[in-house]
C-alpha positions in Angstrom: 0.0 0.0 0.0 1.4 3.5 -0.6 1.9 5.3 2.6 0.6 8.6 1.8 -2.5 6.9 0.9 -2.8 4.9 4.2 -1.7 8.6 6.4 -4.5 10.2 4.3 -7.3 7.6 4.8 -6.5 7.0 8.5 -6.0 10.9 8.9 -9.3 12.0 6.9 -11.1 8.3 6.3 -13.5 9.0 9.8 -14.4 12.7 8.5 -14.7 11.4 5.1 -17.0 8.3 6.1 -19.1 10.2 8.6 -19.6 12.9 6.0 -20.9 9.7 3.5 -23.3 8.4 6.4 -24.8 11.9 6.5 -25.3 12.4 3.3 -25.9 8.9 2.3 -28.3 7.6 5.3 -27.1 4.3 5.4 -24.4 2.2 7.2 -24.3 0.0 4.3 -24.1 2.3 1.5 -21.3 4.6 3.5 -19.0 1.6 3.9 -19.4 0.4 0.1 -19.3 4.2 -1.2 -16.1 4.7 1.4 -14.4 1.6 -0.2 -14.8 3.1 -3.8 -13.7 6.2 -2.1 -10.7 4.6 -1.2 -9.8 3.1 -4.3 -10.4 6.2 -6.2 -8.4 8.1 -4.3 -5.2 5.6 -5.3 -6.4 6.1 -8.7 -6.3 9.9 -8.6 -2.9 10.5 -7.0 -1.5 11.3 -10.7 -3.8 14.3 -11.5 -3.7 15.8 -8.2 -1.2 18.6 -8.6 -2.2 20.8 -5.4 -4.2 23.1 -6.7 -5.9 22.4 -3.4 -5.6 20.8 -0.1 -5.5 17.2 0.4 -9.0 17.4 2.3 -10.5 19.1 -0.7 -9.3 16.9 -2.9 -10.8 13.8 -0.9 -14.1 15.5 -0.2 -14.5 16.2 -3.9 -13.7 12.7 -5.4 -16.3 11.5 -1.8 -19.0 13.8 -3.3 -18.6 11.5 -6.8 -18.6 8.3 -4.9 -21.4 9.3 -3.2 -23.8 10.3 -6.2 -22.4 6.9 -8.1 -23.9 5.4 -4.9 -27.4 7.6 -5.3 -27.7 7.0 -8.9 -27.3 3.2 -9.0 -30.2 3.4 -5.8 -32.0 5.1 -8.4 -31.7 2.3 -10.7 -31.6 -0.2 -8.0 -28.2 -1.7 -8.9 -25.9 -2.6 -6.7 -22.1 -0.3 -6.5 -19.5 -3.4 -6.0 -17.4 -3.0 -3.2 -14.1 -2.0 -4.4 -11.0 -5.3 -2.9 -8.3 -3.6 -3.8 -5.0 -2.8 -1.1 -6.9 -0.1 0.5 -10.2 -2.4 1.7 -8.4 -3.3 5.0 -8.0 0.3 5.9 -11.2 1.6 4.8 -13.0 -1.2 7.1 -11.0 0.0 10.2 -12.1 3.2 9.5 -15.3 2.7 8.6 -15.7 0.6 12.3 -13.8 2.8 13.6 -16.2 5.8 13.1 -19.2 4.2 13.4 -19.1 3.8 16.9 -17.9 7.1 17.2 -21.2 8.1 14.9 -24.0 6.7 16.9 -25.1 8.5 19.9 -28.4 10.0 20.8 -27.5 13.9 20.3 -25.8 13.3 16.5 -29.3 11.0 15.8 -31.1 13.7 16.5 -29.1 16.5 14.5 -29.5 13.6 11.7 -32.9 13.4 11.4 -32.9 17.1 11.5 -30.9 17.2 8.0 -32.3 14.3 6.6 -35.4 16.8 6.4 -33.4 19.0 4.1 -33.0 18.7 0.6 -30.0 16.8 -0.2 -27.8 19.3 -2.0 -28.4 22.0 1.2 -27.5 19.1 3.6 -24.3 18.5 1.7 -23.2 22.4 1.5 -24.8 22.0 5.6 -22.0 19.4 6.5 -19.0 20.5 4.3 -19.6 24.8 5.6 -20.3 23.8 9.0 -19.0 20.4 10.1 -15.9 20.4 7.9 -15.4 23.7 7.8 -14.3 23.7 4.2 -14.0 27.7 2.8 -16.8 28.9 -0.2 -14.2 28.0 -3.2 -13.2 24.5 -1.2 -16.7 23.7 -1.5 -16.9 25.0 -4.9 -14.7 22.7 -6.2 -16.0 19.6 -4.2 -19.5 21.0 -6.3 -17.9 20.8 -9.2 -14.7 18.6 -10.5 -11.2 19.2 -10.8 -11.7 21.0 -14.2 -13.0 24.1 -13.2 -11.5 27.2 -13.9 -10.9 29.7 -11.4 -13.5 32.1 -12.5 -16.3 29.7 -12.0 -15.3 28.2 -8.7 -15.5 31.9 -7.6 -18.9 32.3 -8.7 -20.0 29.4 -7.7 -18.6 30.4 -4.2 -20.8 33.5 -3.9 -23.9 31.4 -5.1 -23.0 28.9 -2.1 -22.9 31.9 0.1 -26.0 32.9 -0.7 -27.6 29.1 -0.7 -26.0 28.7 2.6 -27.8 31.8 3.7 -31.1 31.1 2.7 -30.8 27.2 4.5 -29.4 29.1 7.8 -33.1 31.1 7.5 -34.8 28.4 6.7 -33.7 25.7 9.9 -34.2 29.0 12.0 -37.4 29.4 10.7 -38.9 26.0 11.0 -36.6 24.7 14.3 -34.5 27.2 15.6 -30.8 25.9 14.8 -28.0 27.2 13.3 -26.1 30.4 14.4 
């Protein structure tokens, strides 16, 4: 196994995974969507030049894995489980997190988001749990092939989306600073 790949899975994988259960809703689906995770993130070492952090990088190939995972739902196909080197890693943290995951106060936050619509959960978690910055996000929104004008345009339009969840959980439950 490479070892930057094992440093970033073990460092980031729990983030990463608990980001997929959130956004995903399932154990199941996580862990399979966090193996392909896993093995796409071997695969994409040769295009990452740094253009952003490592973190970004991860979330942005997790946000592909994750609506691979949601599309073949759609069609009720399965997504195989990737075996490659990085499966024994990505099942530690996967356990790992898990048990870190389930406790009364984050089940109820959860069912609070799972009321949202899935694309303002996801810029939800990634603004305020990961605490990724506007053109971060941007870029998990949209590839690796996005110029720099659009990623700051699509930066202000997250802003603004941000914004108008923030009212809208005030609104209906009181949440969100």
């Amino acid at each position: 196994m490479h070892p930057h790949i094992e440093h970033v899975l073990r460092d980031l994988g729990p983030e990463l995974f608990g980001w997929m259960m959130s956004s995903l809703g399932s154990e199941t689906e996580a862990g399979d969507a966090f193996s392909l995770f896993a093995e796409e993130l071997w695969k994409s070492l040769a295009r990452y030049d740094g253009r952003c952090s490592m973190r970004t990088w991860c979330y942005m190939l997790a946000r592909h894995t994750v609506a691979r995972a949601r599309a073949a739902r759609a069609n009720e196909r399965l997504v195989p489980i990737g075996e490659g080197r990085f499966s024994e890693v990505a099942a530690e943290v996967r356990e790992t997190t898990l048990r870190h995951l389930r406790t009364d106060a984050k089940d109820r936050v959860r069912a609070l988001r799972e009321q949202l619509d899935p694309d303002d959960r996801e810029l939800l978690v990634l603004r305020v749990d990961k605490d990724l910055g506007w053109r971060d996000i941007a870029l998990v929104m949209l590839g690796e092939g996005t110029s720099d004008e659009a990623l700051t345009r699509h930066a202000a339009v997250l802003r603004k989306r941000f914004e108008r969840v923030k009212k809208q959980l005030r609104a209906r439950y009181g949440v969100i600073g």
